[in-house]
C-alpha positions as CSV (number, residue, x, y, z in Angstrom):
1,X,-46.5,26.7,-4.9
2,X,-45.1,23.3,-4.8
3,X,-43.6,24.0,-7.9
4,X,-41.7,27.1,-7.5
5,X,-40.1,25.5,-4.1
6,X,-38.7,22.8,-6.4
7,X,-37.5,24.9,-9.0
8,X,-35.9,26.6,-6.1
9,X,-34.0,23.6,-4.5
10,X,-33.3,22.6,-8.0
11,X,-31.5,25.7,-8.4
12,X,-29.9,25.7,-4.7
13,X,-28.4,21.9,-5.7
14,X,-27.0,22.4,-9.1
15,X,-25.1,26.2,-7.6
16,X,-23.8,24.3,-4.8
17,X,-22.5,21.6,-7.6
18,X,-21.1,23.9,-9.8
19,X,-19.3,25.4,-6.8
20,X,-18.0,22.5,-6.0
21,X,-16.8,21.4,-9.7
22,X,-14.9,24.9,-9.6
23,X,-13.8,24.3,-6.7
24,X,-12.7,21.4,-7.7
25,X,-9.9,23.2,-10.2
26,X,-8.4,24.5,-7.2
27,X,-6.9,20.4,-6.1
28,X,-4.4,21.2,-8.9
29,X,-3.1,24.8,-8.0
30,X,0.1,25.9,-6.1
31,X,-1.2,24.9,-2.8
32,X,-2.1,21.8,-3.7
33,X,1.4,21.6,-5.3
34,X,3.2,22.5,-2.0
35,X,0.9,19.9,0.0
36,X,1.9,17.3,-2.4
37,X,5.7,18.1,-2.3
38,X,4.5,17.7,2.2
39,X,2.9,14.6,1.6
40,X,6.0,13.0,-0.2
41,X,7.9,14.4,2.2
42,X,6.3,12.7,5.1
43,X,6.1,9.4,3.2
44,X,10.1,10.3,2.6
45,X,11.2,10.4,6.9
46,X,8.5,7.5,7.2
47,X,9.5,5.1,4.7
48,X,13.0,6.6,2.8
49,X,14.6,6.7,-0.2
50,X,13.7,3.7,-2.1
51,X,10.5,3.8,-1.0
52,X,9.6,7.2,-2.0
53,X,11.4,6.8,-5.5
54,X,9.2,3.6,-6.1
55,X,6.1,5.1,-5.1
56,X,7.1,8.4,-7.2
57,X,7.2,6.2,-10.2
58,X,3.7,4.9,-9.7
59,X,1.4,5.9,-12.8
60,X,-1.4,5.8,-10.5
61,X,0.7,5.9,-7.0
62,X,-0.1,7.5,-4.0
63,X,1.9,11.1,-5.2
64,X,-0.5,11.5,-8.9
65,X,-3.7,13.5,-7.9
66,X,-6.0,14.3,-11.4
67,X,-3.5,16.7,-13.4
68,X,-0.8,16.8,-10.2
69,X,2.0,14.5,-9.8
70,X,5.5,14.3,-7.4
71,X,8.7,13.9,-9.6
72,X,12.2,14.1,-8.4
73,X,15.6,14.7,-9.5
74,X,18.9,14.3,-7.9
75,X,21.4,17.2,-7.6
76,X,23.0,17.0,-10.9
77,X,19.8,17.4,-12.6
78,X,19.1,13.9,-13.1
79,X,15.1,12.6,-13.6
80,X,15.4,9.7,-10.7
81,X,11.5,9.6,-10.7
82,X,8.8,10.6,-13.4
83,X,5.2,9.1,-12.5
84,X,4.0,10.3,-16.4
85,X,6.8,10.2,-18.2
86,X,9.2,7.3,-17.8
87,X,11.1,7.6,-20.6
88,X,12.8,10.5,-18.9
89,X,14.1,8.6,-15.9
90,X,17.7,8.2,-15.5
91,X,18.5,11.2,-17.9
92,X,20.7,14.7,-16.9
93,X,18.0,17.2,-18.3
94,X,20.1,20.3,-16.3
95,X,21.3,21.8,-19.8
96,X,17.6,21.0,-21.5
97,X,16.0,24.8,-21.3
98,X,12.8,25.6,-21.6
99,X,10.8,26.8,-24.5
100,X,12.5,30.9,-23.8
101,X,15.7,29.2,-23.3
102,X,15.9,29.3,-19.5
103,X,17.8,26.7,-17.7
104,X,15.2,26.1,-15.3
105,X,16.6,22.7,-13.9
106,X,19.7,24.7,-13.0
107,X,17.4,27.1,-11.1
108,X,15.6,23.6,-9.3
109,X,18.8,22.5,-8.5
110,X,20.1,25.5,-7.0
111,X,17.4,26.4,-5.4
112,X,17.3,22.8,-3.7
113,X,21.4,23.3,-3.1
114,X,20.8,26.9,-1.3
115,X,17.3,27.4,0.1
116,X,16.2,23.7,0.1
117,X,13.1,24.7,-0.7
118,X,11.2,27.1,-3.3
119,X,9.3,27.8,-6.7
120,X,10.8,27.7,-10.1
121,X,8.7,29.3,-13.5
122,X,9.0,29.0,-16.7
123,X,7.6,27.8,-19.7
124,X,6.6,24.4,-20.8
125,X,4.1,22.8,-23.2
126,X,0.8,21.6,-20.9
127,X,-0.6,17.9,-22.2
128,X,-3.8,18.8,-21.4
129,X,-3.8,21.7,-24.0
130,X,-0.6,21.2,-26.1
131,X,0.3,24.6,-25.6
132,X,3.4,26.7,-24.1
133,X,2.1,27.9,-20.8
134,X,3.3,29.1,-17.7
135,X,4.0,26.8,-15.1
136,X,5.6,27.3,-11.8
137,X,7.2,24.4,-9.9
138,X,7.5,24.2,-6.2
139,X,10.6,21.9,-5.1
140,X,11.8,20.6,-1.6
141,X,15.5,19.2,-1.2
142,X,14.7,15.6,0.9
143,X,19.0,14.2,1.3
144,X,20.1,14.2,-2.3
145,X,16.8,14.0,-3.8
146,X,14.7,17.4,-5.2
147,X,11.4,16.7,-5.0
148,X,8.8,18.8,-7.0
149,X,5.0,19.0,-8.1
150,X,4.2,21.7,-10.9
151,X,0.9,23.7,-11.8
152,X,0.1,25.8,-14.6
153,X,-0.5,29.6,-13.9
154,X,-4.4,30.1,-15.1
């Protein structure tokens, strides 16, 4: 009896903990996208500009969470922060299309320019898997900074 009441709280414990780890996936969806793009935002009004570009640049800075991360352009299309990819900072990437040939930095930036804030897909290779997948970007216009956090679409 003693036995089968342990099997049964084994059981109970290692559900709940693969709930949780699939759960888990969810920290890097496009809620969690928008919340991040929020969270910069805040830090933005509290701290400003050269703050927020500083701590966007962070490998490991308060706006990278697992596979999620803040990056910003300015309104010409300009990388002005890249937490992963520094190499890219400081270059126009507005006429740089995507792997279908959209021009979806032109759609951020306009976006940014006419809503101020909004999601963006298209197609772009995932470092996790190497492969073209689809990824959609949410994007917030803080002054003359566009702020955005992108997921891939499971």
């Amino acid at each position: 009896m003693q036995t089968n009441w342990l099997r049964h709280a084994l059981v109970f414990f290692l559900s709940a903990g693969l709930a949780l780890s699939f759960s888990a996936r969810a920290d890097d969806g496009p809620d969690a996208a928008q919340a991040l793009v929020a969270k910069v935002a805040a830090f933005y009004q509290a701290q400003g500009k050269p703050a927020t570009i500083e701590a966007l640049n962070q490998a490991d800075g308060p706006f990278v969470q697992g596979s999620l991360y803040a990056f910003a352009y300015d309104l010409t299309g300009t990388m002005i922060a890249h937490p992963k990819n520094p190499k890219l900072i400081g270059k126009n990437l507005i006429e740089v299309p995507d792997a279908e040939g959209k021009f979806f930095r032109k759609e951020i930036v306009e976006t940014a320019k006419t809503k101020g804030e909004g999601w963006v897909d298209y197609l772009y290779k995932n470092p996790t898997t190497s492969q073209l997948e689809p990824k959609t970007t949410y994007l917030k216009r803080l002054g003359d900074l566009v702020v955005c956090a992108g997921t891939y679409r499971k």
